[in-house]
FIGUGU-17064 format. One line per field, with one value per residue (C-alpha): z, x, y; residue number from 1. Coordinates in Angstrom, 1 decimal. Example, Ala and Ser with C-alpha at 12.3 -4.5 7.8 and 13.67 -1.06 7.14 Angstrom:
pz = 7.8 7.1;
px = 12.3 13.7;
py = -4.5 -1.1;
pos = 1 2;
! end
This chain:
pz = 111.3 109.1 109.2 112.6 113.8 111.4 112.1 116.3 115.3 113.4 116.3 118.6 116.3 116.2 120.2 120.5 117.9 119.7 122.7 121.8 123.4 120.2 120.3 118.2 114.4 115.0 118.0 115.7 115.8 115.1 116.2 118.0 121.6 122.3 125.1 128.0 127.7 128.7 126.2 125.5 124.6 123.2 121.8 122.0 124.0 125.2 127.6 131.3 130.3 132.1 130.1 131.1 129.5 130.6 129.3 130.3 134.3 134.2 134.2 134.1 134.3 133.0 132.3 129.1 128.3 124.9 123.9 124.5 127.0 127.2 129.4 130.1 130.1 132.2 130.3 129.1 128.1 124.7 123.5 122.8 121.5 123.9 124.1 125.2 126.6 126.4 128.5 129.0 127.5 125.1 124.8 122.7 122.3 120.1 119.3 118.5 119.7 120.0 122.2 120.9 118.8 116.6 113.9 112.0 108.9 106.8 103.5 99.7 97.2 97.7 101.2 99.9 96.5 97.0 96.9 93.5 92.2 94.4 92.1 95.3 96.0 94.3 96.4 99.3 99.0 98.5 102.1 103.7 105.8 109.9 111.9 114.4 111.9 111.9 109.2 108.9 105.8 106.2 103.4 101.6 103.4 103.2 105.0 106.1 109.7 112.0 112.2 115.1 112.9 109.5 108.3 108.9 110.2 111.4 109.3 109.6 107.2 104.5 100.4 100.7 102.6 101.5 98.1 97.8 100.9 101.1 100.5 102.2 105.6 104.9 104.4 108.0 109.7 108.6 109.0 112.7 113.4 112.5 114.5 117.4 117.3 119.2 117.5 115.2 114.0 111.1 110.8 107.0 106.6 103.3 100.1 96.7 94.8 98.5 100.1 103.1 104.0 103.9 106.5 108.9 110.7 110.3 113.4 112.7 109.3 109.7 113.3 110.7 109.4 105.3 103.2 102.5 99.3 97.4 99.1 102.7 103.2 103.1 101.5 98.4 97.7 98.2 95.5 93.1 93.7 92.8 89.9 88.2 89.0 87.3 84.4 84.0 84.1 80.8 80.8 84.4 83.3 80.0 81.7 84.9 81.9 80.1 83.3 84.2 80.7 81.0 84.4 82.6 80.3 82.8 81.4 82.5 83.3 80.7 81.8 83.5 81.2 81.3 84.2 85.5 88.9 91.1 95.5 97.0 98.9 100.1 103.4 106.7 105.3 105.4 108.8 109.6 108.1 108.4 111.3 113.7 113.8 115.0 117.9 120.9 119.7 121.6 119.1 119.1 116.8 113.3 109.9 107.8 103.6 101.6 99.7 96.4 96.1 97.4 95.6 93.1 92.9 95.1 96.5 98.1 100.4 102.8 103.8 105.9 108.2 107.5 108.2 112.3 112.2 111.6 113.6 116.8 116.1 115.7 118.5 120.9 119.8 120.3 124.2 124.3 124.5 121.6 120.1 117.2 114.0 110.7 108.0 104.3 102.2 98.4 96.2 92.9 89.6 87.0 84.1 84.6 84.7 85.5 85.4 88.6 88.7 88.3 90.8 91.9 94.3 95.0 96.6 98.7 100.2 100.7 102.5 104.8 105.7 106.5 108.3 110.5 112.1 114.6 116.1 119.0 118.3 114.3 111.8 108.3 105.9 102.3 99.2 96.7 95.6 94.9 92.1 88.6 85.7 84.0 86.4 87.7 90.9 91.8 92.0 93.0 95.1 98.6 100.7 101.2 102.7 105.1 106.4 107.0 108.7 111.4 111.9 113.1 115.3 116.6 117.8 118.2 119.5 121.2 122.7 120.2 120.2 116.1 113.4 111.4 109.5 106.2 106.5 107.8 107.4 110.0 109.4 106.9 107.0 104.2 103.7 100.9 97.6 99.5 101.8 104.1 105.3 108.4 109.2 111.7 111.3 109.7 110.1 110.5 107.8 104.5 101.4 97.5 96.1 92.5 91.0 92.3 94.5 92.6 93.3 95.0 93.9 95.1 94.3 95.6 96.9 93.5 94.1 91.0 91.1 89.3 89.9 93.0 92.9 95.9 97.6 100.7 103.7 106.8 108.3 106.1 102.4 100.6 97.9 95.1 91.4 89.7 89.0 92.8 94.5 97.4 98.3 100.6 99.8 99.0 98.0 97.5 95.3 94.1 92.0 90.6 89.6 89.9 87.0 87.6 90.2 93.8 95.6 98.9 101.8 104.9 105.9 107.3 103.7 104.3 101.7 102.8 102.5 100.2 101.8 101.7 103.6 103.2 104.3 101.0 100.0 97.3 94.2 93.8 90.8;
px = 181.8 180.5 183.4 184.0 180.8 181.4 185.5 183.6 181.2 184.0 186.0 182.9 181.9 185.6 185.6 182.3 184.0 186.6 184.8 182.6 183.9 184.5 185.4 188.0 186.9 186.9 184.2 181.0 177.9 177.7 181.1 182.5 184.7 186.8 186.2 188.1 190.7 191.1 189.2 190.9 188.4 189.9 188.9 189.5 187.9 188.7 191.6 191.0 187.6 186.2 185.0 182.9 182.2 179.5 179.0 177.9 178.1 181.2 182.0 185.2 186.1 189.3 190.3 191.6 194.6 196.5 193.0 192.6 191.3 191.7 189.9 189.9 187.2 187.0 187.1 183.7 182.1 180.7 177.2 175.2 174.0 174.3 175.1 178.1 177.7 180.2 179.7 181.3 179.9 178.3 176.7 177.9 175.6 177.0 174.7 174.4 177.6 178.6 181.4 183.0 186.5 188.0 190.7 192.8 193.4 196.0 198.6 198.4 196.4 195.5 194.2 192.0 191.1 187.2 184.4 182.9 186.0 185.8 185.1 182.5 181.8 178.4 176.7 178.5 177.3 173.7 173.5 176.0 173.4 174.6 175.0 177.0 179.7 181.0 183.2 185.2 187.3 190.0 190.3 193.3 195.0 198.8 200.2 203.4 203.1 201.4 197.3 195.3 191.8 191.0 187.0 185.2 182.3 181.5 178.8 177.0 177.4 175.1 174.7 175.1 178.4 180.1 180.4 183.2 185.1 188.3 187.3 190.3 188.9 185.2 186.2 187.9 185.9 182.5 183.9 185.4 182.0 180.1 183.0 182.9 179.3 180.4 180.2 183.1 184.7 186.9 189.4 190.2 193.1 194.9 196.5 196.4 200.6 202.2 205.5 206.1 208.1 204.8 203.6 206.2 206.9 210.3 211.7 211.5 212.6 215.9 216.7 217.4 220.6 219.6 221.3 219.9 217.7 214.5 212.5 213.2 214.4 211.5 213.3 214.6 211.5 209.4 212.0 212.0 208.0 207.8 210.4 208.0 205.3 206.6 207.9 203.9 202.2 200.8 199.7 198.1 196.6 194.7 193.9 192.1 190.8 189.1 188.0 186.1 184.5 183.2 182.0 180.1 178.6 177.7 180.0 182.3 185.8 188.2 191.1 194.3 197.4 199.5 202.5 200.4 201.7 199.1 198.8 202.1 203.1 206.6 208.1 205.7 203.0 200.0 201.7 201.1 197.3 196.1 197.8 198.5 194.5 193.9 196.5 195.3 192.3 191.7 192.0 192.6 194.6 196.3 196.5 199.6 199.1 201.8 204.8 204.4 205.8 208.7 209.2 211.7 215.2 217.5 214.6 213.3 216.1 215.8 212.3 214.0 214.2 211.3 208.8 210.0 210.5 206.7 205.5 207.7 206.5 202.9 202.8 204.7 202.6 199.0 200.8 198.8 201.9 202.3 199.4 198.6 199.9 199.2 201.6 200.1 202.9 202.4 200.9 203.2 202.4 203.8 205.7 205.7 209.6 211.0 214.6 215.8 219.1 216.9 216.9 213.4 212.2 208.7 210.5 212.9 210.1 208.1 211.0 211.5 207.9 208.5 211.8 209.6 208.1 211.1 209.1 206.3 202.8 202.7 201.5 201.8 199.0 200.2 198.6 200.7 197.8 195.5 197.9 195.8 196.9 197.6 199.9 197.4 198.7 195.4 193.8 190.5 190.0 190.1 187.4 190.7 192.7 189.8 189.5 193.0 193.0 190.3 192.6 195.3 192.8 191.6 195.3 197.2 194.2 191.8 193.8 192.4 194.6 194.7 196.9 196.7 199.8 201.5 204.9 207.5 211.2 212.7 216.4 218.5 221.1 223.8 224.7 226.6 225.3 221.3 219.8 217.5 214.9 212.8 209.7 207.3 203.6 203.6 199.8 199.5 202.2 203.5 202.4 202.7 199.3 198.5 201.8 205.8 206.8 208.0 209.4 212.6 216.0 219.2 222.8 226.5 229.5 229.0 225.5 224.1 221.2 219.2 216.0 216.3 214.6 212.2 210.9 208.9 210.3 207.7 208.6 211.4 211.9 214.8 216.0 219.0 220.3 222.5 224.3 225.2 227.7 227.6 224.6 224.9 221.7 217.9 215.2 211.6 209.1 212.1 210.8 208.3 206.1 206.8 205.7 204.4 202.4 203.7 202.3 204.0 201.2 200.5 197.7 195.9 195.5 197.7 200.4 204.2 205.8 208.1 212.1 215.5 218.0 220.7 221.5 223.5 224.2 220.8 221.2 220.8 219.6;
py = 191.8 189.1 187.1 187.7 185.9 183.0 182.8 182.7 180.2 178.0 178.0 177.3 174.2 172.7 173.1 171.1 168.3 167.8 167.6 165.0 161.1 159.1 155.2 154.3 153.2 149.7 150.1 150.0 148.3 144.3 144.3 141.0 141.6 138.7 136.1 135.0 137.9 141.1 143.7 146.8 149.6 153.4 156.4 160.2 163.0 166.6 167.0 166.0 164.4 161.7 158.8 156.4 152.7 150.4 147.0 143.5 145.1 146.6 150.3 151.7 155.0 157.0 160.9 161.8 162.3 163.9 163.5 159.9 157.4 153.3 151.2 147.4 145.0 141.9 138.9 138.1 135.0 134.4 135.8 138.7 140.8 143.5 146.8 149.3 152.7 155.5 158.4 161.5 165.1 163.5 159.8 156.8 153.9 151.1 148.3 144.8 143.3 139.5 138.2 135.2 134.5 137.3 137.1 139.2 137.9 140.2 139.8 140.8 139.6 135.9 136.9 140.0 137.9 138.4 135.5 136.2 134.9 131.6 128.6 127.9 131.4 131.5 129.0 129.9 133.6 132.6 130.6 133.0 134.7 134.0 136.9 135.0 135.4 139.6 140.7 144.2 145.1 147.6 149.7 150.4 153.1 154.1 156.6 157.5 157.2 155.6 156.2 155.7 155.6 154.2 154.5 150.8 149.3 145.6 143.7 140.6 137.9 138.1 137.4 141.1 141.6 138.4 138.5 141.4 139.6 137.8 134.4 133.1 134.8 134.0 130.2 130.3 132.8 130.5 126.9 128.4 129.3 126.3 124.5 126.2 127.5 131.2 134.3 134.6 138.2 138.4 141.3 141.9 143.7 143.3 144.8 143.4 143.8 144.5 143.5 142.4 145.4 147.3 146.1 146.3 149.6 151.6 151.2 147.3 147.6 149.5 147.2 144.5 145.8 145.3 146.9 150.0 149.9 150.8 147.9 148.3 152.4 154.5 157.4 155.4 154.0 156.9 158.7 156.6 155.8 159.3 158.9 156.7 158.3 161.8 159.8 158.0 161.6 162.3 158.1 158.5 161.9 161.0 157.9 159.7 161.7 159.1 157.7 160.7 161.1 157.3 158.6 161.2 158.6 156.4 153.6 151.2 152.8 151.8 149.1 150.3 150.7 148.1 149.2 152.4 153.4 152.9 153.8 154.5 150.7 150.9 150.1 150.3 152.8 149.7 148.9 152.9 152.9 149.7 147.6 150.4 151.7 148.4 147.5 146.8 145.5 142.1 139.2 135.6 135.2 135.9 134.7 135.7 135.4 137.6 136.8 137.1 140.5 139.3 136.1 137.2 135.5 138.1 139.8 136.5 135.9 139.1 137.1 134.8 138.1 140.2 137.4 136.4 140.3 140.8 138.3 139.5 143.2 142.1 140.3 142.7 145.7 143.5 142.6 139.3 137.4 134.8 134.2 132.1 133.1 131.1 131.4 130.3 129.0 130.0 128.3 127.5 129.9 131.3 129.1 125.2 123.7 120.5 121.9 121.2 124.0 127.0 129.2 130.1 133.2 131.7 128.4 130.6 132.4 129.6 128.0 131.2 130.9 127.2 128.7 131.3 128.3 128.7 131.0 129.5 128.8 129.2 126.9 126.3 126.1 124.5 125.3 123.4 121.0 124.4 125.5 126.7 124.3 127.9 129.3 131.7 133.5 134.2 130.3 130.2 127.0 129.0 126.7 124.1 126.5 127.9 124.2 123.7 126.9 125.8 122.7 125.0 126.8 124.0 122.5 125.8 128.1 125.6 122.9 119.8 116.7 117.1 116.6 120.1 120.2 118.3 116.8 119.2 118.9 117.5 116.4 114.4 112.1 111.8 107.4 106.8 107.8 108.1 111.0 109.9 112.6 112.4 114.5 115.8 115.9 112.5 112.3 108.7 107.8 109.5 108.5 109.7 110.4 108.5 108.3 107.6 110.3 113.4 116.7 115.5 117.6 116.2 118.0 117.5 119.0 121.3 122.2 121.2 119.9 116.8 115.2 112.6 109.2 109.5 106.6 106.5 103.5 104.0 107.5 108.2 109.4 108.1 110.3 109.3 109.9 107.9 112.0 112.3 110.0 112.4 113.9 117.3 118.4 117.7 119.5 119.7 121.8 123.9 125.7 128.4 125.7 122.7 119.8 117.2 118.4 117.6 114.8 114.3 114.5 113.0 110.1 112.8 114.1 117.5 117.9 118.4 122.3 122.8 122.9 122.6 120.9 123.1 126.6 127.4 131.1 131.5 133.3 137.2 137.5;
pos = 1 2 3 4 5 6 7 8 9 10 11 12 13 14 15 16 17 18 19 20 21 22 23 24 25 26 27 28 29 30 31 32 33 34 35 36 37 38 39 40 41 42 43 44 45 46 47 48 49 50 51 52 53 54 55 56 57 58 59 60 61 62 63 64 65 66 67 68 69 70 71 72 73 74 75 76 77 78 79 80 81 82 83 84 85 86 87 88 89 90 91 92 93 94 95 96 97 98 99 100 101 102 103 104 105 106 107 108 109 110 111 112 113 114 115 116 117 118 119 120 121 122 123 124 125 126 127 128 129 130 131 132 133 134 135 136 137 138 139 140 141 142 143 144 145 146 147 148 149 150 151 152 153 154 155 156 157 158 159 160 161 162 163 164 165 166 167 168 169 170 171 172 173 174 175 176 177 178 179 180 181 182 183 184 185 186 187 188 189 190 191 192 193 194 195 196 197 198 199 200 201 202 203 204 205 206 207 208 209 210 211 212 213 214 215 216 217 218 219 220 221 222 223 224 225 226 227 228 229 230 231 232 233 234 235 236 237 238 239 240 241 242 243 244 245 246 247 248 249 250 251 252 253 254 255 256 257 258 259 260 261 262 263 264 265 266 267 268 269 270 271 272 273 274 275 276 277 278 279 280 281 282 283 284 285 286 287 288 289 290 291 292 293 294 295 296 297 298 299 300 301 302 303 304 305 306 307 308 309 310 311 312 313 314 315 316 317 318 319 320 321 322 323 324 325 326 327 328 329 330 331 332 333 334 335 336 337 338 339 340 341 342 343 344 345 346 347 348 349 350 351 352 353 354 355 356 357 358 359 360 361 362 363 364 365 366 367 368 369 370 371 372 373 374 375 376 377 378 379 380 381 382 383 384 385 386 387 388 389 390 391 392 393 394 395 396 397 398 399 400 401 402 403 404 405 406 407 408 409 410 411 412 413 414 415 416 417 418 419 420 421 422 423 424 425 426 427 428 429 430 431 432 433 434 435 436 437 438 439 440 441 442 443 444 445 446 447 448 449 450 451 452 453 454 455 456 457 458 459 460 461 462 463 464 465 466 467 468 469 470 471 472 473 474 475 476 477 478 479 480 481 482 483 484 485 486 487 488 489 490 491 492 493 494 495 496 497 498 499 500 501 502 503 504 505 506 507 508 509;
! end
């Protein structure tokens, strides 16, 4: 009888759960609504429900369906705070809401690399206190399909809620602010050692024809994930062991071993737990940083693909047409070389990003100058990037008359022994900062490569070797990382992305 009543009163308490009208996880307090747009606004509720929203003097009302309800806001303009109400057996009241611009900033680990590690991050943490600027972090969250909640909370910016944020995002998301002096709301959604594959879902993934392996077929990789994982057992079990027992001490958790196997991250399971929650939250635009997962010679070149493939998918599953998406080219690391015939997976998927600009309203934000003298992957000069972000904002997302780009590859022309490149995004003239201008590869008809002479004539860059009668192709920042440093940039004091002129079959190992 005892059981009875409690099984009853289970049953009774999971009826009244799932009764209750819940916004969707991103619909918390401090949040930030975008303006001038249509504002989609979701959750879930009993079958048949009615749910009502009020905000700003609309209300909308819809019946649940499946469990779920949408409604659309009226553009708004920018301010706040105010408040939402949700309404249906149950009350809602979310507080403290802005209405201004809001990004989604995404990628791997140079886009979640936190503010503490910022060589500028201390004093920018200690005046970071402006709650017109809203942050969210995403937490890690893979799963193998698609999710329609993941566990966060907006927050204003503060010392506080700053310091363990993507400095890449903070740098934008504050300068924005200051620039455009709205509210600003910064989606950060990324994952630190990720492909790009992750983040795309399956459907997407296996439309693209690869070949079939452990990088882009969710079966293989979850296999041979679990291969590893089984073969790493008694290294990940005395290590969760001595983790606990430092737990127990109240001491600092010993370091990883070195090749542990950490999260599961193969193909679209952070598209399924951490991009899907969020669609089709209204957002301005998007910010792109990833690649270094995939910038392996052989691996690289399937990134020519997966990058348009993302941002079409992206973009068709948020339904607010082409909206800006920034790209970040990497920044070179690893080993310094000055060989100019090895074959280099960090310059192939730099030049596919360059590539994806093909696709409309995308920019390119270059990071070659920002390199660590060390190699570091991880640099820590991100306060550059953030303000070349907000000049692609400003051209590409509010309509400024702006130069906001570096020199892009435009074309070449082949003159005797000489190529002669042209470019867009000149910037007032092109111009080789402190020394001659270096990291210029020319080859032939045999595709061998030696360094080129490069010389700047007004809008045009000249490149030779006494090694190549007959140049076919030209290069630039070929390589890992290049040395000496590259110096081509624009008047506008935006260095050029790295490229190639040719469309050569690239190495696959």
């Amino acid at each position: 009888m005892k059981h009875t009543i409690t099984s009853i009163a289970s049953c009774f308490l999971l009826a009244i759960g799932f009764a209750q009208v819940k916004p969707a996880s991103l619909f918390s307090d401090n949040m930030v609504l975008q303006r001038e747009t249509n504002v989609p606004v979701w959750g879930t509720a009993s079958e048949g429900e009615n749910v009502t929203v009020e905000f700003e003097g609309q209300k909308l009302t819809t019946t649940a369906k499946e469990g779920k309800w949408k409604v659309s806001l009226k553009p708004l303009k920018a301010g706040g705070p105010f408040a939402m109400t949700i309404r249906g057996t149950n009350t809602v009241t979310i507080k403290n809401i802005l209405v201004g611009e809001v990004w989604l900033c995404s990628g791997q680990s140079n886009m979640e690399r936190a503010m503490i590690y910022d060589t500028a991050g201390k004093e920018a943490v200690a005046n970071s206190a402006n709650d017109m600027l809203r942050l969210v972090t995403i937490p890690h969250n893979s799963k193998d399909t698609p999710q329609t909640e993941v566990a966060c909370k907006w927050v204003a910016s503060s010392p506080a809620t700053t310091l363990r944020f993507s400095a890449t995002a903070y740098w934008f998301g504050s300068k924005l602010q200051k620039e455009l002096g709205v509210p600003i709301g910064i989606i950060n959604s990324s994952f630190g050692g990720t492909p790009i594959e992750a983040w795309i879902n399956e459907k997407t993934l296996m439309d693209l024809g690869l070949p079939k392996d452990n990088n882009n077929d969710p079966t293989l990789a979850r296999a041979e994930y679990e291969r590893r994982k089984e073969k790493m057992k008694p290294v990940i079990d005395k290590y969760n062991a001595d983790k606990e027992a430092a737990k127990q001490q109240h001491l600092p958790a010993p370091p990883a071993p070195a090749g542990i196997v950490g999260d599961y991250r193969g193909p679209n399971v952070l598209y399924n737990g951490m991009i899907a929650p969020l669609i089709p939250f209204a957002i301005k635009g998007m910010v792109w940083y990833q690649g270094e997962n995939n910038s392996y010679v052989g691996r690289a070149n399937t990134y020519y693909q997966l990058l348009p493939a993302l941002i079409k998918e992206w973009r068709g599953e948020w339904g607010q047409g082409n909206i800006p998406f920034f790209i970040v080219q990497l920044c070179p690391n690893r080993k310094k070389t000055t060989d100019p015939t090895l074959p280099s997976g960090i310059a192939t998927v730099s030049d596919a990003q360059r590539s994806a600009l093909s696709e409309p309203n995308t920019a390119l934000l270059v990071t070659t100058d920002l390199v660590e003298p060390d190699g570091d992957v991880h640099y820590k000069r991100k306060e550059p990037l953030g303000a070349r972000l907000v000049l692609a904002a400003d051209a590409l997302a509010y309509g400024k008359k702006i130069e906001y780009s570096g020199p892009l590859y435009k074309n070449v022309e082949f003159k005797g022994n000489k190529a002669i490149l042209s470019f867009s995004h000149i910037g007032g003239g092109l111009v080789a900062k402190d020394t001659a201008l270096t990291g210029f590869t020319i080859a032939g008809e045999d595709k061998k490569f030696y360094v080129g002479n490069a010389t700047i004539e007004g809008d045009k860059v000249i490149v030779n070797s006494p090694n190549v009668a007959n140049p076919k192709s030209v290069r630039y920042g070929w390589a890992d990382h290049p040395w000496p440093d590259l110096n081509f940039w624009n008047k506008t004091d935006l260095p050029a992305a790295v490229f190639r002129t040719d469309t050569w079959e690239l190495p696959v190992k």
